[in-house]
N, C-alpha and C positions, 0 to 999 in steps of 0.2 A: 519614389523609392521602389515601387512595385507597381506591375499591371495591375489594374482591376481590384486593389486591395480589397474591398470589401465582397466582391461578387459579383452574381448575377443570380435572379431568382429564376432556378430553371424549371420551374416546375408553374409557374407564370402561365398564361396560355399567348400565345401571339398578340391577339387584340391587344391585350393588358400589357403585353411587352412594348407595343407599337405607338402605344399612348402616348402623346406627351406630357414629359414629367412631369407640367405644372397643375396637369388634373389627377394627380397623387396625392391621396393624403399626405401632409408634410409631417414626420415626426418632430414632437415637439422637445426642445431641447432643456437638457435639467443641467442646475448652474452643479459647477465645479470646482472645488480652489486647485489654483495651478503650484501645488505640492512641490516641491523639487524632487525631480527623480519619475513623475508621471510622464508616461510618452502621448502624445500627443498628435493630431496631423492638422495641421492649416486648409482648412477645404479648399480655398482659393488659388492658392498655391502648387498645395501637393507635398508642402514641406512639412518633414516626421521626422520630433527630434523629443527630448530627454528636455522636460523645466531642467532652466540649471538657476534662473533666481527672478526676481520680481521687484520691479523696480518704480520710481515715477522717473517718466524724461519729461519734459517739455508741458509740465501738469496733467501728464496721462499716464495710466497705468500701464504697462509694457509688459510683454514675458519674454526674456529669452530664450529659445529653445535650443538643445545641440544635436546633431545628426549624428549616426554611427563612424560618423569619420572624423567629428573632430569639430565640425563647421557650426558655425553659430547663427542665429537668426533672430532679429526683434517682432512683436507682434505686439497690434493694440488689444487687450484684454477684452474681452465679451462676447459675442457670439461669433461665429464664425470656425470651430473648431470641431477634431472629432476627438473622442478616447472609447477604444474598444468597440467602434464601431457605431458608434450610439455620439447624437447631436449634444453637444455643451458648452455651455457659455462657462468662460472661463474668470476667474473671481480672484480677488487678492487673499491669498490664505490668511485664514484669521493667526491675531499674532497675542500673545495676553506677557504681559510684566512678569506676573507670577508665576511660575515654571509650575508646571502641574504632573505632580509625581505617574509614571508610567501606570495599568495598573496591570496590563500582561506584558512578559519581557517576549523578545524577539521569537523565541522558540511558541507562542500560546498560553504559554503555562502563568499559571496567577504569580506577578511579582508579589517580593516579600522587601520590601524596602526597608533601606539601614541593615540587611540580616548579617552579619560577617561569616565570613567565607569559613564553611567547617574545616576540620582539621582533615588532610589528605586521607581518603580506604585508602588500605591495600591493593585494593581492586584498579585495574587498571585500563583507558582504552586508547589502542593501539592505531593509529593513520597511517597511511603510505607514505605523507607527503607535505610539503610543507603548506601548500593551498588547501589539502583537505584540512588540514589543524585549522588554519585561517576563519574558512567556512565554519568550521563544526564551532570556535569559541566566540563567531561575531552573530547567532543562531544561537547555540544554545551554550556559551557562557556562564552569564548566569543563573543557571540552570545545574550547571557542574561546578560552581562554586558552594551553589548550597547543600548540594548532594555530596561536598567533599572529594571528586571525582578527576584525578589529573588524564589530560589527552597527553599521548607521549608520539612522536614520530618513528615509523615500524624502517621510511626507508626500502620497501618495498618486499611483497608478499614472498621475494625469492628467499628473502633471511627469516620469514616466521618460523620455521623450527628451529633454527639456533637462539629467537629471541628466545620463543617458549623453555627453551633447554637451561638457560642463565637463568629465567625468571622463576620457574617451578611453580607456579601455580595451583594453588589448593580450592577449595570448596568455599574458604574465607578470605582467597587474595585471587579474584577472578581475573582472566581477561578477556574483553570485547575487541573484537579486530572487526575495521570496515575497511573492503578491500575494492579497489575499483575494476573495473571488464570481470565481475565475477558471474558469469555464466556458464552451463552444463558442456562441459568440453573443452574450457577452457585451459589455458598454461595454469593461470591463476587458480580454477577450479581443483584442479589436480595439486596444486600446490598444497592447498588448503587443505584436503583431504589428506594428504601425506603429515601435515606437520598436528594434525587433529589428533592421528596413532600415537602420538607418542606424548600424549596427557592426559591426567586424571581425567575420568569422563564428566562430565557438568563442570569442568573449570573453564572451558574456554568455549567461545561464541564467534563464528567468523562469519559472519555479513557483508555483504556487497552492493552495490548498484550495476547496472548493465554498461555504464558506461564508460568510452575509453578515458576518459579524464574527468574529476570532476566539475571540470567547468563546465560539461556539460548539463550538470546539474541543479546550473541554474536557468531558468524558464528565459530560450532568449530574446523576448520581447522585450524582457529589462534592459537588453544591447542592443535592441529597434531589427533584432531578425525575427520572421517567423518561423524560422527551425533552424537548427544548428547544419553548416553546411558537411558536406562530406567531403574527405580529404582523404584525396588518391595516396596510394601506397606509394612509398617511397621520400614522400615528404613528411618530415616534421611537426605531427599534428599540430600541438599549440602556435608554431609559424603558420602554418598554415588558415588555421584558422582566423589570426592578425592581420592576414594578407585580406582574407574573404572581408573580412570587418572593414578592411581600407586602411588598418591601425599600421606603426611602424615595428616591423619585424626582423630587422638584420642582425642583431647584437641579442644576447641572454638578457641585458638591462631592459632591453624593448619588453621582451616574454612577461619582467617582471613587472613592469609598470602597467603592461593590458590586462595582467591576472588584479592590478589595483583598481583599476578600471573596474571593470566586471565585478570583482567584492563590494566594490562601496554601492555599485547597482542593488545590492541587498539591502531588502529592509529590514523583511523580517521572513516564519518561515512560507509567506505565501507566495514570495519569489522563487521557492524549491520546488522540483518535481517531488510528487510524492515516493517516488522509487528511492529517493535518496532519507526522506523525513521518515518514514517507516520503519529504513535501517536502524539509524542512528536511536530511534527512540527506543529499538528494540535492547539496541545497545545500553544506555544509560538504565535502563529497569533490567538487566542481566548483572549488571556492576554493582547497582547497587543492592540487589534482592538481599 
């Protein structure tokens, strides 16, 4: 997938670079259950791919793995693997009959099980878009169920003054806006600043991430990259970046099936940059103060 994925120790001194490797201490490998959804690389190989399941073939234990393109690959379970850089022998996840209630929901926060869902605040929080809603209810859901807290789609930070104008917002019907490329100087920036004048002050909160899309915000080693590429001007980011994945890009249906792709890559919020988890939190404790 990559040169050199894991390095080179530059800081080594020659002798010790010149060595051969079999008079290195070997790191010793700690077992792993192969999870669906852990990336993974085949040392022998060189293939890095996504557990997609775990299987027996032929009386052996097997892992499939998927690459960022799509391609599939079988392997025999146990040593011979890397994750994050570090030796592991890879293991049948354990599996139990009895389903064992969660005890923190995706977002961190202590699950409250059985709780039903409060009755909607007033208080409101506003998304660009229909991938940020996606994100924000498969992350912290239940989280805003129990806080009573509906996500609504804003549709983009060019209409947040006419939402705020319809909506009027008080001190007891707040709302949270998270807006995405909100940065100093920005279209967005100004935006937000303009549509801020013309509401009660302490009713509304407008938050953002630095980046152009939220997909960006998720960490992309869940997609088997190690940083999201850049996409020249003039092109289509979200194509663009389908293109860079390998994924199929030509039609809006493609756009919508990679953005499925990449959500279910989400576990939970350790998959998110924290530029994006910080927002959103700040968000939900503004709505419901």
């Amino acid at each position: 997938m990559t040169a050199d994925r894991y390095g080179r120790d530059v800081l080594s001194s020659s002798s010790a670079a010149s060595r051969p490797a079999h008079h290195r201490p070997a790191r010793a490998s700690r077992e792993q259950a192969a999870e669906r959804g852990l990336v993974v690389e085949d040392v022998e190989t060189g293939w890095v791919g996504a557990v997609v399941r775990v299987e027996k073939s032929g009386g052996l234990h097997v892992v499939v793995l998927e690459d960022r393109r799509g391609r599939t690959r079988t392997f025999r379970l146990g040593p011979g693997f890397w994750v994050d850089g570090q030796p592991v022998v890879l293991t049948a996840p354990v599996t139990s009959r009895a389903p064992v209630r969660p005890t923190r929901t995706a977002s961190g926060s202590v699950a409250v099980p059985d709780a039903p869902a409060r009755v909607a605040r007033g208080s409101r929080i506003w998304v660009e878009g229909k991938h940020d809603a996606e994100l924000v209810e498969k992350v912290w859901g239940d989280d805003l169920r129990v806080e009573g807290v509906v996500v609504e789609l804003l549709d983009g930070v060019d209409h947040l003054a006419d939402a705020l104008r319809d909506f009027r917002p008080t001190p007891d019907r707040r709302v949270g806006v998270l807006v995405d490329h909100l940065v100093p100087g920005s279209k967005e920036s100004r935006l937000a600043q303009d549509a801020l004048r013309t509401v009660p002050a302490g009713t509304v909160r407008v938050l953002g991430h630095p980046y152009v899309d939220v997909w960006q915000a998720v960490r992309p080693e869940r997609v088997g990259l190690q940083a999201w590429p850049t996409i020249e001007r003039g092109t289509e980011w979200k194509r663009g970046i389908l293109r860079e994945l390998g994924w199929p890009a030509d039609e809006q249906a493609d756009v919508a099936r990679g953005w499925q792709r990449i959500l279910r890559s989400v576990r939970s919020y350790a998959d998110l940059e924290p530029s994006l988890l910080g927002r959103v939190e700040e968000l939900i404790d503004f709505v419901t103060a």
